[in-house]
C-alpha positions in Angstrom: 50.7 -9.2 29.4 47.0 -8.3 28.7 48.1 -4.9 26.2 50.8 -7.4 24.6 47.6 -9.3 23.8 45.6 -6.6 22.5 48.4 -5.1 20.5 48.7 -8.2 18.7 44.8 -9.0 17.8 44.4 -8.9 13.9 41.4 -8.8 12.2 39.3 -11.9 12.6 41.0 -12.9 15.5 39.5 -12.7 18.9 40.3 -9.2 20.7 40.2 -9.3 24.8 36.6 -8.5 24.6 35.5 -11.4 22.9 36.9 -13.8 25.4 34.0 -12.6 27.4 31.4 -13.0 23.9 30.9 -10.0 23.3 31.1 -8.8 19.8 33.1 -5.4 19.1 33.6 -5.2 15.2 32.5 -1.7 13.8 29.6 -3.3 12.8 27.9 -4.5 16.3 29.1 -1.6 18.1 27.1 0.6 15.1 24.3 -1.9 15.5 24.0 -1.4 19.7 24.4 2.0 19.3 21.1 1.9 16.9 19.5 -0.5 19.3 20.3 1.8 22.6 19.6 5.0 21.2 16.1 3.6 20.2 15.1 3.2 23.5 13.6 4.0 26.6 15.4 2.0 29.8 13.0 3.8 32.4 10.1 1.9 30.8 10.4 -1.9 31.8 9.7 -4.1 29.0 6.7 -6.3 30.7 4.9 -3.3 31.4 5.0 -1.6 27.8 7.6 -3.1 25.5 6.6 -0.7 22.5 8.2 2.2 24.7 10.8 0.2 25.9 12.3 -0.8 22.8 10.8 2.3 21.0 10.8 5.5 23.2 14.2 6.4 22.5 13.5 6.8 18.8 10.3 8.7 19.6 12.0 11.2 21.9 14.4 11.8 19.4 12.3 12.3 16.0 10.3 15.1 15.4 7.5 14.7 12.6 8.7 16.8 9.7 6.5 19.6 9.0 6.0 18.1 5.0 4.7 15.0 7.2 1.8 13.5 8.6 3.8 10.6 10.0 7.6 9.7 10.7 8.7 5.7 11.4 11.8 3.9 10.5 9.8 2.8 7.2 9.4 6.6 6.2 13.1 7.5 6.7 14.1 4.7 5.0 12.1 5.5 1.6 13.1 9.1 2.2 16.9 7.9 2.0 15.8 5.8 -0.9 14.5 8.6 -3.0 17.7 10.7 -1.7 19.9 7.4 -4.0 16.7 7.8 -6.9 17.3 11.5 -7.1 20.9 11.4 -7.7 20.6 8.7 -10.3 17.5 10.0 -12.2 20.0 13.8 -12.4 22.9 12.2 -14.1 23.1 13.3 -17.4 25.3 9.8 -19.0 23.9 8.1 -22.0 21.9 5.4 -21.2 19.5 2.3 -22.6 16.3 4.0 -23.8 14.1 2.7 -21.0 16.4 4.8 -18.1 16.5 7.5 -20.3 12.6 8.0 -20.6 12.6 7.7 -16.8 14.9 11.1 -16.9 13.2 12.8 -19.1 10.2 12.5 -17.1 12.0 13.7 -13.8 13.5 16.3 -15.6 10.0 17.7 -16.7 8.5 17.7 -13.6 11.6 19.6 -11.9 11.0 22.4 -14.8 8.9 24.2 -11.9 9.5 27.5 -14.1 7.9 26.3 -17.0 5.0 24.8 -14.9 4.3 28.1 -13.2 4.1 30.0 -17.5 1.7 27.3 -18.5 -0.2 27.9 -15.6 -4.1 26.3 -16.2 -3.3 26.0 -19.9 -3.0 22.0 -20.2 -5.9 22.1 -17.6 -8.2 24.1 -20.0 -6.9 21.5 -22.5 -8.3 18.4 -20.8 -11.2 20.0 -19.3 -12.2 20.8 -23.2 -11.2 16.7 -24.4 -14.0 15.2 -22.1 -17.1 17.5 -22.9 -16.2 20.6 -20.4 -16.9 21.2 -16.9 -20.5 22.9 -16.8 -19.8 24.9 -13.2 -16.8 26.2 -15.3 -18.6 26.9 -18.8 -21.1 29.0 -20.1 -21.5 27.1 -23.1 -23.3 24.1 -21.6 -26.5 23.5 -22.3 -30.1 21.6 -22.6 -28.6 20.6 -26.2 -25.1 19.3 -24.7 -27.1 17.8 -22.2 -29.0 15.9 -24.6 -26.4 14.7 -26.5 -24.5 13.5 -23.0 -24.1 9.9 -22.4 -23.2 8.7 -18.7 -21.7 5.4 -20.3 -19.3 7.3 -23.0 -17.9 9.8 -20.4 -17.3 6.7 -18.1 -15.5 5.0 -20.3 -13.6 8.0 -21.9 -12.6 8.4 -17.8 -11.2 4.7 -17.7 -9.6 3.8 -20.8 -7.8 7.6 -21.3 -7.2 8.9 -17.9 -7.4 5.4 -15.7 -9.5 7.1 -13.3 -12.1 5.1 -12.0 -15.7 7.3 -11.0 -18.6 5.9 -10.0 -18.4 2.6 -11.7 -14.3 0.7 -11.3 -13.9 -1.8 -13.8 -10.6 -3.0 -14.2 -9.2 -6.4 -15.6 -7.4 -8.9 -13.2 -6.3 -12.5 -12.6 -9.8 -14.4 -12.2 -10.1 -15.1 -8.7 -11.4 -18.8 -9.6 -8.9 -19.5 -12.4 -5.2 -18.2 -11.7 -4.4 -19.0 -15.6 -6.6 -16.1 -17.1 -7.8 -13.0 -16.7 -11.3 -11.4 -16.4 -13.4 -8.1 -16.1 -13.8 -7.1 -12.6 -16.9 -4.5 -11.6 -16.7 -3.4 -8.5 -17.9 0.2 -6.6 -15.3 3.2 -6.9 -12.9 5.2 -4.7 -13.8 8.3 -3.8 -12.7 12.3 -3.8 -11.7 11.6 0.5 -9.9 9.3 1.7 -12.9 7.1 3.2 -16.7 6.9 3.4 -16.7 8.2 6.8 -16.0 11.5 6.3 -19.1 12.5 4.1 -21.1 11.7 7.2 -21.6 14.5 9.2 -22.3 12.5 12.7 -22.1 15.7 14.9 -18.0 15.2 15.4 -16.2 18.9 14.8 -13.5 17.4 12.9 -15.3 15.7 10.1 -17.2 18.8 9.5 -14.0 20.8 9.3 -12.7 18.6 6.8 -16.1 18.4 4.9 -15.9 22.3 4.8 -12.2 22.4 3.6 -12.9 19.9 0.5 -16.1 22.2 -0.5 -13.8 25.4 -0.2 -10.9 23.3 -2.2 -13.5 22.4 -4.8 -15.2 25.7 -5.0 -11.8 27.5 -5.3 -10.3 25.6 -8.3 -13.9 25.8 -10.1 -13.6 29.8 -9.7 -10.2 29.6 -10.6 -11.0 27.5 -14.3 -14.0 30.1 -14.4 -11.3 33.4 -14.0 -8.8 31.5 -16.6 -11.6 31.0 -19.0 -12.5 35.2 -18.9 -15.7 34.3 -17.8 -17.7 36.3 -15.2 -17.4 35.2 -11.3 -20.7 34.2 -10.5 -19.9 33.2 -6.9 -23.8 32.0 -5.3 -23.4 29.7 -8.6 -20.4 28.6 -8.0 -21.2 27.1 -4.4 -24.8 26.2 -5.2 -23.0 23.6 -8.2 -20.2 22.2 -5.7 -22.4 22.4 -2.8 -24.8 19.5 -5.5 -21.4 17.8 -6.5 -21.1 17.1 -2.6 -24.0 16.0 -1.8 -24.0 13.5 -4.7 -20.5 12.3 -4.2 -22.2 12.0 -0.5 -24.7 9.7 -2.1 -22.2 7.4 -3.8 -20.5 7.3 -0.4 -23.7 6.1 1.4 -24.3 3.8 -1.7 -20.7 1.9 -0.9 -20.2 -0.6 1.8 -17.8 0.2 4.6 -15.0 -2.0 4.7 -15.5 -4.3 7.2 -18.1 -5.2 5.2 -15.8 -6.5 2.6 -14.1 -8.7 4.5 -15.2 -11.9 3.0 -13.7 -12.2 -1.4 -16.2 -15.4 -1.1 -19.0 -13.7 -0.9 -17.8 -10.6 -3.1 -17.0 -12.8 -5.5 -20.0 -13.0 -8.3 -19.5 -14.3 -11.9 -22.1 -13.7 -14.1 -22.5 -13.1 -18.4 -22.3 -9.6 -19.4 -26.3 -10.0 -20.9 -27.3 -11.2 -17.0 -24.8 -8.4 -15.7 -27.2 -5.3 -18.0 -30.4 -7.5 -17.0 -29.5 -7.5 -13.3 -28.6 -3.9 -12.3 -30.0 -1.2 -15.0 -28.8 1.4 -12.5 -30.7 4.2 -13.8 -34.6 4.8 -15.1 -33.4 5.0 -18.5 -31.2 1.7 -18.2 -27.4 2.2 -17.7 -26.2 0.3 -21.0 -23.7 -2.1 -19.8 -22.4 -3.6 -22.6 -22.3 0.2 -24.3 -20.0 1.6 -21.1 -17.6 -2.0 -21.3 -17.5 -2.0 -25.3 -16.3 1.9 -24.9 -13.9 0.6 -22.2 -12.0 -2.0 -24.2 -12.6 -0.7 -27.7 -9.6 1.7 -26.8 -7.0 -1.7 -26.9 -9.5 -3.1 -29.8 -11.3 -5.8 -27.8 -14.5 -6.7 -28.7 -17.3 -8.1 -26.0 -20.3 -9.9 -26.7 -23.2 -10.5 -24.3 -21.4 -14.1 -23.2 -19.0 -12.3 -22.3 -18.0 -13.0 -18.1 -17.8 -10.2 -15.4 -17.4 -10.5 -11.6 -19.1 -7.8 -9.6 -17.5 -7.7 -6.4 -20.2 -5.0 -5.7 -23.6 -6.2 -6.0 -24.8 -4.4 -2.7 -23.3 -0.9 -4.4 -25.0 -1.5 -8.1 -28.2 -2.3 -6.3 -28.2 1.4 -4.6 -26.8 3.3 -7.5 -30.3 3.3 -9.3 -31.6 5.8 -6.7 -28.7 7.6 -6.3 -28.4 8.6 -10.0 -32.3 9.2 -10.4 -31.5 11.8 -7.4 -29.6 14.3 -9.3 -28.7 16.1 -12.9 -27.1 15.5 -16.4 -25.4 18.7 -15.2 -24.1 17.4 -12.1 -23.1 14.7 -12.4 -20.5 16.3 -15.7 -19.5 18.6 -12.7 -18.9 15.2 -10.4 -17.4 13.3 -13.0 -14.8 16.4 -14.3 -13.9 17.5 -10.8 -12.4 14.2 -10.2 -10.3 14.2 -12.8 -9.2 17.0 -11.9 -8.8 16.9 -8.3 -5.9 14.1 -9.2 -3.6 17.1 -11.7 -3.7 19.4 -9.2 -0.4 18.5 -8.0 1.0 18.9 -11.5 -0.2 22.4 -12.1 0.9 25.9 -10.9 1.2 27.3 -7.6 -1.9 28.5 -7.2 -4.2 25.5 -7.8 -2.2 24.0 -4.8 -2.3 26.8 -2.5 -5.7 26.3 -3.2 -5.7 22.5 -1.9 -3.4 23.6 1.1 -6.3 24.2 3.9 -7.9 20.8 2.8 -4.8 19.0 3.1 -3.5 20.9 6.7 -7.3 18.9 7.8 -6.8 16.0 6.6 -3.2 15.1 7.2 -1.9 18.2 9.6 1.4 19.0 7.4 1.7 22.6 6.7 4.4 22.4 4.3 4.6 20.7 1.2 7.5 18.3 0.2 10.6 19.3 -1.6 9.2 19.2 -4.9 12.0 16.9 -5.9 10.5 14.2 -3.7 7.0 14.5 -5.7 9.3 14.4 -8.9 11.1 11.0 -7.8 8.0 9.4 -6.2 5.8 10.2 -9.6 8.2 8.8 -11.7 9.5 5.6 -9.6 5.4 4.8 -9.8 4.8 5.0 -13.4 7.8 3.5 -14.3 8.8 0.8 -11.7 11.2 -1.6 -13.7 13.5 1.5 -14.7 13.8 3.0 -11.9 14.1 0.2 -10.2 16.9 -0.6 -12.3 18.9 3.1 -11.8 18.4 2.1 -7.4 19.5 -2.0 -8.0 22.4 -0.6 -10.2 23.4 1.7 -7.5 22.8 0.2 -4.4 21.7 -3.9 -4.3 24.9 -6.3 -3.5 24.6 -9.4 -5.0 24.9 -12.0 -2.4 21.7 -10.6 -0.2 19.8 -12.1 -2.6 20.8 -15.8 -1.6 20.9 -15.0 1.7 17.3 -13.8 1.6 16.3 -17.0 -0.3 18.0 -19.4 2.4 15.8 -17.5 5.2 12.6 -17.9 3.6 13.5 -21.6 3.1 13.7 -21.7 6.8 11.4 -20.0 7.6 8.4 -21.9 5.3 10.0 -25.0 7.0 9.2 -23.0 10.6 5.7 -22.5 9.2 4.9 -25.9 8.6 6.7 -27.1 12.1 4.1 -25.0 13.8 1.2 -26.4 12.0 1.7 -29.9 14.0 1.2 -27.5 17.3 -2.2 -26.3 16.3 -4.9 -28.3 17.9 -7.4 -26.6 16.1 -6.9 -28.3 12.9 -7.5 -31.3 11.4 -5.1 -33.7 9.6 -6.7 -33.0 6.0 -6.3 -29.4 6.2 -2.8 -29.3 7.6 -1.7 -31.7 4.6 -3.2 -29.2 2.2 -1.6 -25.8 4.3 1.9 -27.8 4.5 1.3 -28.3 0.2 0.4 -24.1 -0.1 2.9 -23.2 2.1 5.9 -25.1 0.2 4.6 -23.9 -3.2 4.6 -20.4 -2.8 6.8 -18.8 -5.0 9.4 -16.0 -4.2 10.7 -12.9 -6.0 14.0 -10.9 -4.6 15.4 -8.1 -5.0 14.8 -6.8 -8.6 13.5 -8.9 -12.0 16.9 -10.3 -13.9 16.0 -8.5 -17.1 16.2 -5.4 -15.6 20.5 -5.1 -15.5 20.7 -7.3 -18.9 22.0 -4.7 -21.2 21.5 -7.3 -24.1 17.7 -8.1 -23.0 15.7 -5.3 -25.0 12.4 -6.1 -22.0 13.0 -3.4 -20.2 13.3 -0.6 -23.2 10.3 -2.5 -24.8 8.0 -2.3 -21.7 7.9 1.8 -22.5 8.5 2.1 -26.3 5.3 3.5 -26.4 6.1 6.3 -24.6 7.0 9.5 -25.7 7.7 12.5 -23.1 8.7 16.2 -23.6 11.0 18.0 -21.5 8.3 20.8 -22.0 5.4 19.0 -21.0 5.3 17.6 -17.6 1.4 17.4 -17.4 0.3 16.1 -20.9 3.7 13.2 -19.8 1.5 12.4 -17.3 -1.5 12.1 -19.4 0.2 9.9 -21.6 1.2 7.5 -18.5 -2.3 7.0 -17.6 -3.5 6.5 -20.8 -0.7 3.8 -20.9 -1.4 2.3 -17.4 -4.9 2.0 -18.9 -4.4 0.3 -21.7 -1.7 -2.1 -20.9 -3.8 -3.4 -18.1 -6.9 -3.8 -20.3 -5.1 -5.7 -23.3 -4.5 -8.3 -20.6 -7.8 -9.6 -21.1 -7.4 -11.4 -23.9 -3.2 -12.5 -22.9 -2.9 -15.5 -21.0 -1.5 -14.7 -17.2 2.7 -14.3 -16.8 3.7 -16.2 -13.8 7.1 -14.5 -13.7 5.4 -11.2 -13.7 6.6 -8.7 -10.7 3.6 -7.3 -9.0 6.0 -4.7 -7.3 9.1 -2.4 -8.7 12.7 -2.7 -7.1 12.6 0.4 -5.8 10.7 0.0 -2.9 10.3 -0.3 0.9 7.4 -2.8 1.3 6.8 -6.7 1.0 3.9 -8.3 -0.6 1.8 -11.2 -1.0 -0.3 -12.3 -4.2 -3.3 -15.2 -3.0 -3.7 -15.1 -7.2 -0.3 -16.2 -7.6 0.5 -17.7 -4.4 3.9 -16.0 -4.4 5.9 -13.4 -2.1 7.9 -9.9 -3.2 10.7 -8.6 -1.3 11.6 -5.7 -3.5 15.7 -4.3 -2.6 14.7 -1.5 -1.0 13.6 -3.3 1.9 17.2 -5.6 2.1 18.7 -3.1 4.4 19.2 -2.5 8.2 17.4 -2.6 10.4 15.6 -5.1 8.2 18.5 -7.3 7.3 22.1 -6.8 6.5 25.1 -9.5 6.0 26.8 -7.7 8.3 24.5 -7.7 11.6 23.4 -10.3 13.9 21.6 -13.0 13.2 19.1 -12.5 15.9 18.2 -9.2 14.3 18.0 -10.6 10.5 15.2 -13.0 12.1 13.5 -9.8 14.1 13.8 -8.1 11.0 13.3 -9.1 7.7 13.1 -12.7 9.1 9.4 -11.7 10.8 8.6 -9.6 7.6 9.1 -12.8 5.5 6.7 -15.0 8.2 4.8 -12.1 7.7 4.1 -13.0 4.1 3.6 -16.1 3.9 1.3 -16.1 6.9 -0.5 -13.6 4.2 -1.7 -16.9 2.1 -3.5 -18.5 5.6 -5.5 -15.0 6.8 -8.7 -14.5 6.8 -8.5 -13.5 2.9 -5.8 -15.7 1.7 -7.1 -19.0 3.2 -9.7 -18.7 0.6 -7.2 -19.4 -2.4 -5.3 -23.3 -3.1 -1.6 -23.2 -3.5 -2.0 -22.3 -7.3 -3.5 -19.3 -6.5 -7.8 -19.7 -7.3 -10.3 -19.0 -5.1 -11.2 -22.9 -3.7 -12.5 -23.9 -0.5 -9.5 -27.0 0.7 -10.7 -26.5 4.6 -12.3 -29.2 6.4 -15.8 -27.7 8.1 -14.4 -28.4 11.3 -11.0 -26.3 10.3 -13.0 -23.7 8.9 -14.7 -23.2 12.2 -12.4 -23.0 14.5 -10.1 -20.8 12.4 -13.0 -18.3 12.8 -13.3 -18.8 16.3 -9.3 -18.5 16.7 -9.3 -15.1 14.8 -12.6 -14.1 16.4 -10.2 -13.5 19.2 -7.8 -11.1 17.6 -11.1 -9.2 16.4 -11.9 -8.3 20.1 -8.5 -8.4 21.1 -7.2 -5.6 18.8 -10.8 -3.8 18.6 -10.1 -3.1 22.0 -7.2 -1.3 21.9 -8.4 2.7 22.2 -5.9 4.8 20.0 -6.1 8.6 22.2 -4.1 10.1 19.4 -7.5 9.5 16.6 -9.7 11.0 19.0 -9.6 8.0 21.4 -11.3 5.7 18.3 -10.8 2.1 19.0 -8.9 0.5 16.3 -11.1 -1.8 13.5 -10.7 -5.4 14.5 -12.1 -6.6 11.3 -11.0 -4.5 8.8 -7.3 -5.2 10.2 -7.9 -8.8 11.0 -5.5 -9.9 7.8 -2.4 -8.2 8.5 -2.9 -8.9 12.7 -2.8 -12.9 11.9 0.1 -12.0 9.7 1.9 -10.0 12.2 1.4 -12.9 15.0 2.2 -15.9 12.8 5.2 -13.8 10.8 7.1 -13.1 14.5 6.4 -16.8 15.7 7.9 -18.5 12.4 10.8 -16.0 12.2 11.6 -16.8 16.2 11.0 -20.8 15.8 13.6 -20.3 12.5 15.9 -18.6 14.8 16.2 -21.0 17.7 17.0 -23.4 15.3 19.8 -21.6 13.5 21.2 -21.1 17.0 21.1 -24.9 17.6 23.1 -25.4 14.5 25.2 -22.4 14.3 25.9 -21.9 18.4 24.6 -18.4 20.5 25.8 -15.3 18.7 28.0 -13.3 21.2 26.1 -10.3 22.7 26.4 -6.8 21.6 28.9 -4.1 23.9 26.9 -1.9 25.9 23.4 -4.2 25.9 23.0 -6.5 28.6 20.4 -8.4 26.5 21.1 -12.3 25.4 20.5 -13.5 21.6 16.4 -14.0 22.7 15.8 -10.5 24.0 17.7 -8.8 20.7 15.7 -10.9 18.1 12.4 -9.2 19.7 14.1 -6.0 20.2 14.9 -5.6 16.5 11.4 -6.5 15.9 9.6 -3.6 17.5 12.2 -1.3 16.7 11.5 -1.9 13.0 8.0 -0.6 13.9 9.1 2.9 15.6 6.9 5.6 14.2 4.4 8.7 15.2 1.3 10.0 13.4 0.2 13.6 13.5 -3.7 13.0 15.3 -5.3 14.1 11.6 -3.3 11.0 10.0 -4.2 9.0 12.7 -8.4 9.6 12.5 -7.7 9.0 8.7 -5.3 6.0 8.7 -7.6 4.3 11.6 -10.3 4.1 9.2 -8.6 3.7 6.3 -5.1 1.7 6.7 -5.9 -2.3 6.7 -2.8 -2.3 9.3 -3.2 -2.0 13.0 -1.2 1.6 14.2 2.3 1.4 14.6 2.6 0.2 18.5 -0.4 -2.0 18.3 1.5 -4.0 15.7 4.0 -4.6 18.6 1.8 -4.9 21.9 -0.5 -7.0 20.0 1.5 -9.7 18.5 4.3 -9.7 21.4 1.3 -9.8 24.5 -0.2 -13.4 22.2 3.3 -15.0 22.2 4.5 -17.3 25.4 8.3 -16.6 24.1 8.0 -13.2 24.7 7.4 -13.2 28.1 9.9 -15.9 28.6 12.4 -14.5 27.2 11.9 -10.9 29.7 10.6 -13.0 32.7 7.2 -11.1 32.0 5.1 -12.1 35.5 1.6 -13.8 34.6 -0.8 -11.0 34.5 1.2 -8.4 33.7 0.6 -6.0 30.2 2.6 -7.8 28.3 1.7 -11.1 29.5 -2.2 -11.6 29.5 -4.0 -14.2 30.8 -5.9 -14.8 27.7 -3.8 -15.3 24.4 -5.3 -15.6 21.1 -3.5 -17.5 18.3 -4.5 -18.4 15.0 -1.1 -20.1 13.3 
């Protein structure tokens, strides 16, 4: 009788297996099979759940040798640029906008003609911004004479958007949502982080200190070859070894990040007149308004001395007086003209990056460069977000994810504001105004509208300006960055576009605005593991369902608390809330600064300088599991998964960590520890999963035990 039965199940009827609840469609056996692979049974999930649910997937990934670290995230953008690359080849005709974005691609994959220009263009641009004196042997006492520090800064900014010694940029003001304003702030630098100028005795650093003097001594005698002039080698490394040491200065000169926690106290408006009275910088008086004028004069803006600034720097423009006393006309030209140039090399011939290749083996430990389609796709999907995010959303984005995105953030802000009434650390006052900021954030899913309309000309207009050459990859790319440059300095004087997408389509990521009070979840992140119409519930909510919490947990951390629900910078918090939401995240300061990462040299990870995206990660897997229960009380218990003896509770956090898998090579992991505002990879998941009671109900964790800890910290 029991094979009559089965012989006669149809789709959508219930086959033998479901009368015992468990779930056998093609899609949950795919989906166990995902889950099981992932992970590692021998580990019990009380003592480490990050192996648990995890070790599977690590045992079965190797790190690619192009790089320097492999997670679930990472394969899913590399399948993304896989869809990007066969879009961005086809040859149809298409709306002027999609068509710019080919011929782009189609310029950088002419790897032939990159290799016959060889240093040409580079000769070019090193001869537009008053040469490169270690290069030259034209420079002299009467081009130094005629040099001004302002011009060349602003020439740096306004053509090539590269920001050296001095960033200004132009950005929502902090204290009024509804315009913009002039930001000055201190600068990135050549490495990836202040740290590694500082030779503190540890082998490493110096090895990669060594390897970016080599890199930048190699491409200066390179320039000096191409240019027929003699090689003049002590020269050579005398000039670069005095570029280091001042880029070494500006390193000393800017705050370390922890020390930047606070946008309060970064925060400092002031007129443009106070601004040149207040810092001079150097002995002949750095001439403010002469460096901004030059800045903005390229989108013809004119400043006066009323004009407002905020220096989110003030510790960094009081040091930078000394530092430029310190050293010459000459280099600081050789300083300012190696960075531009350090950021081509990727767009020139082979031999400018075989001559980055020992500097990048230190600092990332890759030994082989990506498939140079990759760097094609990824340089063209970042300069020109809304079409290329239009090509992926064409190909790949259904429809009905959006509303079913848009119904779990509605239950999940509701979740959010539920757990507010647990919190006995808060006061009445400042509940009422969290409950108003967290129902008026905004959301953005999946892709801008304008982007498919055929009939809406946005999207073409958004890069008439542009023109690119099939010829000419690295003059397209000069042309971008004068663009990027100039479209965000014209927004000075434009009022600020709510509607505006901070993000392209295109991408794996979610994001929160505090200026804007609004969330992103871009399409290339509406995909499994993350979410899919077609898996279980349990894992939506693990999923995207925690990324969502995630985000709007984003407008209460330690940086977002600081802005109302219309996005400016104004204290609502009661003194007593305002206390004790330091002393709550106090707690996650020690709590993660304690955890000791063996794969960065045993270096503990930064409690503060990850202290943002920690409260995020706690508060984003509490709202997404409250939201959960609570579907499950409406909807009834989802019927388990074949081959997983785990109940709807256990998968929801399963799902969660195993959107975390992921291994760094150890020279990403000393860089990202010191540089990445998120905690590494498994911390993300020990971390928020040891603070949360559920957890440990849900796998009968014993008190005491790793992944139940007597002490908990919670701040939402």
């Amino acid at each position: 009788a029991l094979s009559r039965v089965l012989t006669l199940t149809f789709p959508g009827q219930l086959s033998r297996s479901n009368l015992n609840n468990v779930c056998t469609t093609a899609d949950c056996v795919t989906a166990a099979a995902r889950l099981l692979q992932n992970m590692d049974k021998s580990v019990k999930p009380c003592d480490n759940f990050y192996q648990h649910a995890c070790g599977g997937w690590l045992e079965r990934h190797v790190i690619p040798e192009t790089s320097s670290r492999h997670s679930v995230f990472d394969i899913l953008r590399d399948k993304l640029e896989i869809v990007l690359k066969g879009q961005l080849m086809e040859n149809e005709q298409d709306r002027d906008a999609i068509r710019k974005a080919k011929v782009l691609y189609s310029s950088c994959m002419n790897d032939s003609l990159i290799e016959q220009r060889d240093s040409l263009p580079l000769l070019k641009l090193i001869d537009s911004i008053g040469d490169w004196p270690v290069a030259s042997d034209d420079w002299n006492i009467s081009t130094e004479e005629a040099w001004s520090i302002e011009d060349t800064l602003a020439a740096l900014t306004a053509r090539f958007h590269k920001k050296v010694v001095l960033d200004l940029y132009v950005w929502t003001d902090d204290r009024d949502s509804r315009r913009h304003i002039i930001y000055i702030d201190q600068p990135g630098l050549g490495m990836p982080s202040r740290d590694y100028y500082f030779n503190d005795g540890n082998y490493k650093k110096l090895h990669t200190l060594e390897a970016y003097l080599h890199f930048m001594v190699s491409i200066a005698k390179i320039t000096r070859e191409d240019r027929n002039l003699t090689q003049d080698d002590d020269r050579v490394w005398e000039e670069m070894m005095q570029v280091l040491e001042l880029e070494t200065d500006i390193a000393n000169a800017t705050s370390p990040a922890e020390e930047r926690q606070d946008v309060t106290i970064l925060y400092n408006k002031m007129t443009l007149g106070e601004l040149q009275n207040t810092f001079s910088l150097n002995v002949s008086g750095f001439n403010w308004t002469r460096f901004i004028q030059g800045v903005l004069s390229s989108v013809s803006i004119e400043v006066q001395l009323e004009e407002e600034v905020v220096v989110y720097s003030s510790p960094y423009l009081e040091k930078m007086n000394d530092v430029l006393s310190r050293h010459s006309v000459r280099t600081m030209q050789n300083y300012l003209t190696w960075q531009l140039i350090i950021d081509r090399v990727n767009s020139l011939s082979r031999r400018f990056k075989d001559a980055r290749a020992r500097y990048r083996k230190t600092l990332y430990g890759t030994t082989v460069e990506d498939a140079w389609w990759r760097e094609c796709v990824r340089y063209v999907q970042s300069s020109m977000e809304n079409a290329v995010g239009a090509l992926y959303v064409r190909e790949t984005f259904a429809g009905e994810s959006k509303r079913m995105v848009s119904d779990l953030i509605s239950k999940i802000q509701k979740a959010y504001v539920e757990t507010l009434e647990e919190l006995s650390w808060m006061d009445s006052p400042s509940k009422e105004k969290a409950r108003e900021k967290a129902m008026a954030i905004k959301e953005h899913i999946g892709y801008p509208d304008h982007i498919l309309q055929e009939s809406n000309q946005k999207l073409d207009q958004e890069y008439a300006h542009l023109n690119f050459s099939e010829e000419h990859y690295f003059e397209n790319i000069l042309e971008n960055l004068k663009s990027e440059a100039q479209k965000s300095l014209k927004k000075l004087r434009e009022p600020v576009d709510p509607d505006l997408w901070i993000i392209g389509a295109a991408v794996v990521n979610a994001f929160y605005s505090p200026n804007r009070n609004q969330i992103v979840f871009p399409a290339g992140i509406l995909q499994p593991p993350f979410f899919s119409k077609h898996q279980h519930q349990a894992l939506n909510f693990g999923g995207i369902g925690m990324v969502i919490g995630h985000e709007i947990t984003h407008g209460f951390d330690d940086n977002g608390r600081n802005f109302d629900k219309d996005g400016n910078m104004l204290n609502w918090w009661s003194n007593y809330s305002a206390e004790h939401f330091k002393e709550q995240s106090q707690c996650m300061v020690q709590q993660y600064g304690n955890f000791n990462w063996k794969l960065a040299g045993g270096q503990n990870v930064s409690g503060i300088s990850t202290l943002g995206e920690n409260i995020a990660d706690n508060g984003g897997v509490r709202q997404a599991y409250k939201a959960y229960l609570k579907w499950v009380e409406m909807e009834g218990e989802e019927p388990r998964l074949p081959g997983l003896d785990m109940d709807h509770k256990q998968l929801f956090f399963l799902n969660f960590a195993q959107v975390w898998c992921g291994a760094y090579r150890p020279e990403y992991a000393s860089q990202s520890i010191k540089t990445d505002s998120h905690s590494p990879l498994e911390y993300r998941v020990l971390g928020s999963l040891q603070n949360f009671e559920a957890f440990s109900e849900a796998f009968q964790c014993q008190k005491g035990s790793p992944m139940n800890p007597e002490l908990k910290c919670r701040v939402w």
